[in-house]
Backbone bond lengths (Angstrom), bond angles and torsions (degrees), N, CA, C in turn:
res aa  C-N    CA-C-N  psi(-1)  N-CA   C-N-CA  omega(-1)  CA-C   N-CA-C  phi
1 X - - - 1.452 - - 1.521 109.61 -
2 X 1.646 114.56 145.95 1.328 103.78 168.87 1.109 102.82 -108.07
3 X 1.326 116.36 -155.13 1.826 139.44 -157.37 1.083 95.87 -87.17
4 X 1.417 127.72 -44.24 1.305 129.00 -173.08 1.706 94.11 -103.00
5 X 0.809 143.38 45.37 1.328 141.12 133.80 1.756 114.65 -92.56
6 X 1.442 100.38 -44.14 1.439 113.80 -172.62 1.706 119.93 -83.18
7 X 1.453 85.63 -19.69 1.429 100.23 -158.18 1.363 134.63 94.43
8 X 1.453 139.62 178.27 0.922 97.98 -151.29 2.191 102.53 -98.98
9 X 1.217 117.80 156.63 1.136 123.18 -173.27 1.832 112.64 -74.73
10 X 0.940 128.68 148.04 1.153 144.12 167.34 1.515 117.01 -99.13
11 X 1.062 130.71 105.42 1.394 144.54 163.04 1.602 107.38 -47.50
12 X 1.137 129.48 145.23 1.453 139.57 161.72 1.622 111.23 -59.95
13 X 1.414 109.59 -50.25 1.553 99.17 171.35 1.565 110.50 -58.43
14 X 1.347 141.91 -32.42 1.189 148.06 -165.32 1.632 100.88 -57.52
15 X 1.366 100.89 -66.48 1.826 104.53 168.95 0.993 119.35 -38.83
16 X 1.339 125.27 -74.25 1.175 134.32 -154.01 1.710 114.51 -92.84
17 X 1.744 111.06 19.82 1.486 129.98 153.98 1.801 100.94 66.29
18 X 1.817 105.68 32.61 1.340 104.34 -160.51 1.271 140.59 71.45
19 X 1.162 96.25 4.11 2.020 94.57 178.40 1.387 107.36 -78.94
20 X 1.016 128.61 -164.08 1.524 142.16 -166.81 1.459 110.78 -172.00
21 X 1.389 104.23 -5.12 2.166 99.02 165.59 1.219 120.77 -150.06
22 X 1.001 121.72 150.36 1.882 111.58 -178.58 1.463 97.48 -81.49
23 X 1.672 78.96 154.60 1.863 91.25 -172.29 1.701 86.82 -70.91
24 X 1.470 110.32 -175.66 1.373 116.71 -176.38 1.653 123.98 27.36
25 X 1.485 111.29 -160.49 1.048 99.12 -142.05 1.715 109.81 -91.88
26 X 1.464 124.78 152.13 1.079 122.04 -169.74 1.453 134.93 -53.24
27 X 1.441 111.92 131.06 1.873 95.73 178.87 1.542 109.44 -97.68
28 X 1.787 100.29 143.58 0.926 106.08 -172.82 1.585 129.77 -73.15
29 X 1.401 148.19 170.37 1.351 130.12 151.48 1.721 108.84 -25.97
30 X 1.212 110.93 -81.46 1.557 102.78 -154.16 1.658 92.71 -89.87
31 X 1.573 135.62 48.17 1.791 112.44 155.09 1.424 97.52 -79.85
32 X 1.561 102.84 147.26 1.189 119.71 -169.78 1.355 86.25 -99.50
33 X 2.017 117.10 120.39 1.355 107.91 166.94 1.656 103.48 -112.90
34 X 1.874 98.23 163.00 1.650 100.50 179.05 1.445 93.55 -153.74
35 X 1.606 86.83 152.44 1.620 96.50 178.36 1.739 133.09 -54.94
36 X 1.303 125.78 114.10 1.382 108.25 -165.84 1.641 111.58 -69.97
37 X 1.440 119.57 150.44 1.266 104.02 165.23 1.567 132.37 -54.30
38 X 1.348 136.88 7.88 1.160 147.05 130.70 1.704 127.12 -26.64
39 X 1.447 88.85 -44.57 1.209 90.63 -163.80 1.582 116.68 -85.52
40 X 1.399 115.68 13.30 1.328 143.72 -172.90 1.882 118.31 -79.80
41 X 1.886 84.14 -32.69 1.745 105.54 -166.52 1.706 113.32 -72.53
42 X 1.009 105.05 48.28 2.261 81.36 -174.09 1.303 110.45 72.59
43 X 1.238 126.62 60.43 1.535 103.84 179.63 1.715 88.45 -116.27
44 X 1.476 112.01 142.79 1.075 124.46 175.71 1.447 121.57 -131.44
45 X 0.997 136.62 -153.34 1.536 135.02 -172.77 1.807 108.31 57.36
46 X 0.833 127.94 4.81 1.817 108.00 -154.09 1.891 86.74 -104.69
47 X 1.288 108.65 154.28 1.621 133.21 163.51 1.483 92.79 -45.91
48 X 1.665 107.47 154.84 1.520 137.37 -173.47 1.429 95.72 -74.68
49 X 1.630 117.33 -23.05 1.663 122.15 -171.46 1.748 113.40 -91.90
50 X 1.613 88.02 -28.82 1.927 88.97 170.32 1.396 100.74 -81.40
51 X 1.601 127.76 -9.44 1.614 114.99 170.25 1.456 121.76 -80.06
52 X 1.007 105.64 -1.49 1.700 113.68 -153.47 1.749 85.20 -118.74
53 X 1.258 127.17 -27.51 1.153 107.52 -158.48 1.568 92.85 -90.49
54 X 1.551 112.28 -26.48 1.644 132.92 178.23 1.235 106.75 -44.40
55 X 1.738 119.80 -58.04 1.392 141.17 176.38 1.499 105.76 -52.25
56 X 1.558 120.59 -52.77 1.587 115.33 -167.22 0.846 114.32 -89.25
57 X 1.621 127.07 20.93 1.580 136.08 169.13 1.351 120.01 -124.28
58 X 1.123 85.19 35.10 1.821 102.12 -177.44 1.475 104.06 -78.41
59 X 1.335 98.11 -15.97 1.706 105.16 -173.33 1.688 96.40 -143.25
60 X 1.113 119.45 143.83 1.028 121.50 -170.67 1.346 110.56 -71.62
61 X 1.765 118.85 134.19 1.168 144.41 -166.58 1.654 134.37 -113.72
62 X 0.894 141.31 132.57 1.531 118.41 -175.64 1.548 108.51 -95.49
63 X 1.128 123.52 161.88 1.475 135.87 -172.62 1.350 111.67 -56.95
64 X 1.820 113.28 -37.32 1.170 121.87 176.51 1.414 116.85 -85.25
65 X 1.238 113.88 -33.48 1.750 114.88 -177.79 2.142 89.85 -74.74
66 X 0.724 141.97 -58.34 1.457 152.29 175.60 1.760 91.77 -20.19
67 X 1.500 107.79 -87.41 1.615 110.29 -155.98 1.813 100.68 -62.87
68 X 1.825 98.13 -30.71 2.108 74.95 163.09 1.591 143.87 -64.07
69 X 1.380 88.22 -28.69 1.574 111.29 -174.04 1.439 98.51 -72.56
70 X 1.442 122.82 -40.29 1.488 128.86 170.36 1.499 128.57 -67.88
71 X 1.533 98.13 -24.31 1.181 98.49 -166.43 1.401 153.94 53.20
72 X 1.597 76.66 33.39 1.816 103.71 170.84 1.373 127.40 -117.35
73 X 1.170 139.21 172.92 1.413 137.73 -177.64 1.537 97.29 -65.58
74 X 1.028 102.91 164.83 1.636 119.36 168.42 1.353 107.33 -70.49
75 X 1.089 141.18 -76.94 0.859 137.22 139.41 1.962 133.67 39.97
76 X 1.820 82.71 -69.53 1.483 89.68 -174.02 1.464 89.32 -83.79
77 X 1.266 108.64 -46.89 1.572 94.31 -166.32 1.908 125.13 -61.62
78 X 1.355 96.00 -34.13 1.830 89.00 160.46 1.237 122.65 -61.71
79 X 1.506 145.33 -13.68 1.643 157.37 104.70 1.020 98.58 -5.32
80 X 1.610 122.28 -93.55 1.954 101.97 -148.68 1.688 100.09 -83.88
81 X 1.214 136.04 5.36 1.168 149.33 -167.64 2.001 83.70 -72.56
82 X 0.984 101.82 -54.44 1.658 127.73 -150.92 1.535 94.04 -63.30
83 X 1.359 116.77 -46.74 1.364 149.58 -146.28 1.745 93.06 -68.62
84 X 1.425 99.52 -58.30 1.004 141.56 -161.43 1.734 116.14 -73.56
85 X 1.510 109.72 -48.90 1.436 119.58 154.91 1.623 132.77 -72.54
86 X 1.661 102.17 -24.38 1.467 105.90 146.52 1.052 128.57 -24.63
87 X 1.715 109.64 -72.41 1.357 120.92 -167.20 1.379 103.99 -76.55
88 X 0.983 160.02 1.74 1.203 163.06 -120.30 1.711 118.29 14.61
89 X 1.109 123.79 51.05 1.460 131.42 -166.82 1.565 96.86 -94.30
90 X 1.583 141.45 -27.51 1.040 139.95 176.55 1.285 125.63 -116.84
91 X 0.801 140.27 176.18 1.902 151.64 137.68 1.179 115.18 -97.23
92 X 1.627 120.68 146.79 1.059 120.34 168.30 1.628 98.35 -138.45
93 X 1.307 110.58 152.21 1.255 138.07 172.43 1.484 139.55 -131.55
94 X 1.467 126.87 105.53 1.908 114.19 176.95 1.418 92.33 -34.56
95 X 1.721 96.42 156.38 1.120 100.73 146.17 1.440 127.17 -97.49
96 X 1.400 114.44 163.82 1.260 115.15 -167.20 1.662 114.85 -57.00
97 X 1.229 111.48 147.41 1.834 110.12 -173.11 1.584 84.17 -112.51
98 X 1.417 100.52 -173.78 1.489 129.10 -158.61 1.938 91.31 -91.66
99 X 1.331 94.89 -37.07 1.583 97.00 172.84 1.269 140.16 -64.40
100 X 1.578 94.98 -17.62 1.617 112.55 170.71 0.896 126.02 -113.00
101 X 1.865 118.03 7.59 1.283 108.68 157.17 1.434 126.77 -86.36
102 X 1.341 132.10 154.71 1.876 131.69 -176.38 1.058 107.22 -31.38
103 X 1.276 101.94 179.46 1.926 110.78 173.52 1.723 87.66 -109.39
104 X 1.511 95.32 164.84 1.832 116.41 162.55 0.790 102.88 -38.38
105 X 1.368 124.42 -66.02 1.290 127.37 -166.48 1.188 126.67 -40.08
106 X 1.326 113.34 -57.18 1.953 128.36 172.39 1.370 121.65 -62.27
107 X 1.101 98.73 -26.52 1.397 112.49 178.24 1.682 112.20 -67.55
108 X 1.580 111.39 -74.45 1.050 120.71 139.44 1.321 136.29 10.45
109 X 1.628 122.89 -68.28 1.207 142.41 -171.79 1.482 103.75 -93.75
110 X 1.447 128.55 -16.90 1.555 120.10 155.84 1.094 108.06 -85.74
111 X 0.965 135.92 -53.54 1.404 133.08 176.89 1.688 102.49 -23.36
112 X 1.817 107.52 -70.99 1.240 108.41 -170.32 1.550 120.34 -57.17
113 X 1.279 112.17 -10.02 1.725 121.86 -155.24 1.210 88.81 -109.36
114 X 1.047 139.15 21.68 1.646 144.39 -175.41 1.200 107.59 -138.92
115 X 1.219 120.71 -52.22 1.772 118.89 148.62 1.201 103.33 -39.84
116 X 1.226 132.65 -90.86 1.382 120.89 -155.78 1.716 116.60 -40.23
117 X 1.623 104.58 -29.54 1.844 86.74 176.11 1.273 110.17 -48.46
């Protein structure tokens, strides 16, 4: 296929206006990002890719399921991700580790304290 078969191609620097890092701090593979309610108000000016990413965070998303579903490098997408958390248009969150979930124990003892209602 050519360029003009496909149309025309977009470069990764093109998106991301040449940058090469997200401002602040890095997102990980699995932060789960989602659209903030901000991003609900009239906001205009933003790339067709900060709309799409707006749309696929309607439900919370991971960094990695995001740039597949987009089909962009990681890369770009921690860029307009960045772009995007600037303005406050998203949330982002780790995901939960094994370390931050309860112990048996606690678990356990609601369980039982819930029985007893």
């Amino acid at each position: 296929m050519t360029e003009h078969e496909d149309g025309p191609l977009l470069r990764p620097y093109t998106l991301t206006r040449g940058r090469t890092r997200p401002s602040g701090p890095d997102f990980d593979l699995m932060t789960v990002i989602r659209t903030a309610p901000a991003a609900y108000s009239g906001i205009s000016g933003l790339a067709p890719e900060h709309w799409r990413i707006l749309q696929l965070c309607r439900v919370p998303l991971s960094v990695a399921d995001l740039a597949s579903e987009l089909g962009l490098s990681l890369n770009v997408v921690r860029i307009l991700l960045s772009d995007l958390r600037d303005q406050g248009l998203i949330t982002a969150r780790p995901q939960a580790t094994v370390a931050q979930l309860p112990e048996e124990r606690i678990l356990r003892e609601v369980i039982q304290g819930l029985q007893a209602l």
